[in-house]
C-alpha positions in Angstrom: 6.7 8.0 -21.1 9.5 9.2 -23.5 9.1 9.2 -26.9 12.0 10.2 -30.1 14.7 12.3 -29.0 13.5 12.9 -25.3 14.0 9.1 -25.1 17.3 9.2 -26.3 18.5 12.4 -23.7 16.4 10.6 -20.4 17.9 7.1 -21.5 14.3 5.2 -20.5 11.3 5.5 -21.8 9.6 5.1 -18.6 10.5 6.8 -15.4 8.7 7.9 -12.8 9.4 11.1 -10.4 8.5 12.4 -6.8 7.8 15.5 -5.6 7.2 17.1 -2.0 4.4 20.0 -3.7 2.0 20.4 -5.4 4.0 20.5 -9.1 2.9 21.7 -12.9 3.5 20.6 -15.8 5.5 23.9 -16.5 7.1 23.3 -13.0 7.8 19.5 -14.3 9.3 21.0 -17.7 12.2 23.1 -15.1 12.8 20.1 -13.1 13.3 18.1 -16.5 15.2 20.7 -17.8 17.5 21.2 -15.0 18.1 17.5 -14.7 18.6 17.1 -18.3 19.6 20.5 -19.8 19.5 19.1 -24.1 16.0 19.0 -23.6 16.2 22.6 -23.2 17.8 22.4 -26.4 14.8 21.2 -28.3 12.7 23.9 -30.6 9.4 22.7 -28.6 8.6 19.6 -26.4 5.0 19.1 -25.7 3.4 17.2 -22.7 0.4 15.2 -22.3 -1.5 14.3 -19.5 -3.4 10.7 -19.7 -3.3 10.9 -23.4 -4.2 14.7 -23.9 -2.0 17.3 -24.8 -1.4 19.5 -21.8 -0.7 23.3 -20.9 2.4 24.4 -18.7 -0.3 25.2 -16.2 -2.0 22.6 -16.0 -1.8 20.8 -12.0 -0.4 17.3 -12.0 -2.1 14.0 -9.6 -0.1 11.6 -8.1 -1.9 8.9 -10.8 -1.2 11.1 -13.9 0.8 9.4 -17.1 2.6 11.8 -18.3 4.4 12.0 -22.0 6.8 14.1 -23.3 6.6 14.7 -27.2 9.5 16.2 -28.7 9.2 17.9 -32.2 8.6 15.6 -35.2 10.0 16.3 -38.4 9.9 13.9 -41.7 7.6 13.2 -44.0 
């Protein structure tokens, strides 16, 4: 899931994504990156993992929900 900004660069808020290895959430951040290079723009995007916020390192399943939280600003 997509939410703000990373929404708006992706174009879906869904979207699903395969991968032959074992991958990251760090190695899914490149892949994102490289595919979409503004989100490499942002000051910070955060992932979460099944409704937890996840580090770069951290191993991803093939049942994971993954969301990508761009910065929030506002007030």
């Amino acid at each position: 899931m997509t939410f703000g900004i990373a929404t708006d660069i992706i174009g879906k808020i869904e979207f699903t994504f395969e991968s032959d290895n074992e991958i990251s959430v760090g190695g899914l951040r490149d892949l994102l990156k490289e595919q979409y290079p503004e989100l490499g723009k942002l000051r910070s995007l955060a992932f979460a993992v099944n409704e937890r916020y996840a580090e770069d390192d951290h191993m991803l399943t093939e049942k994971d929900v993954i969301a990508l939280i761009p910065p929030v600003s506002g007030g």
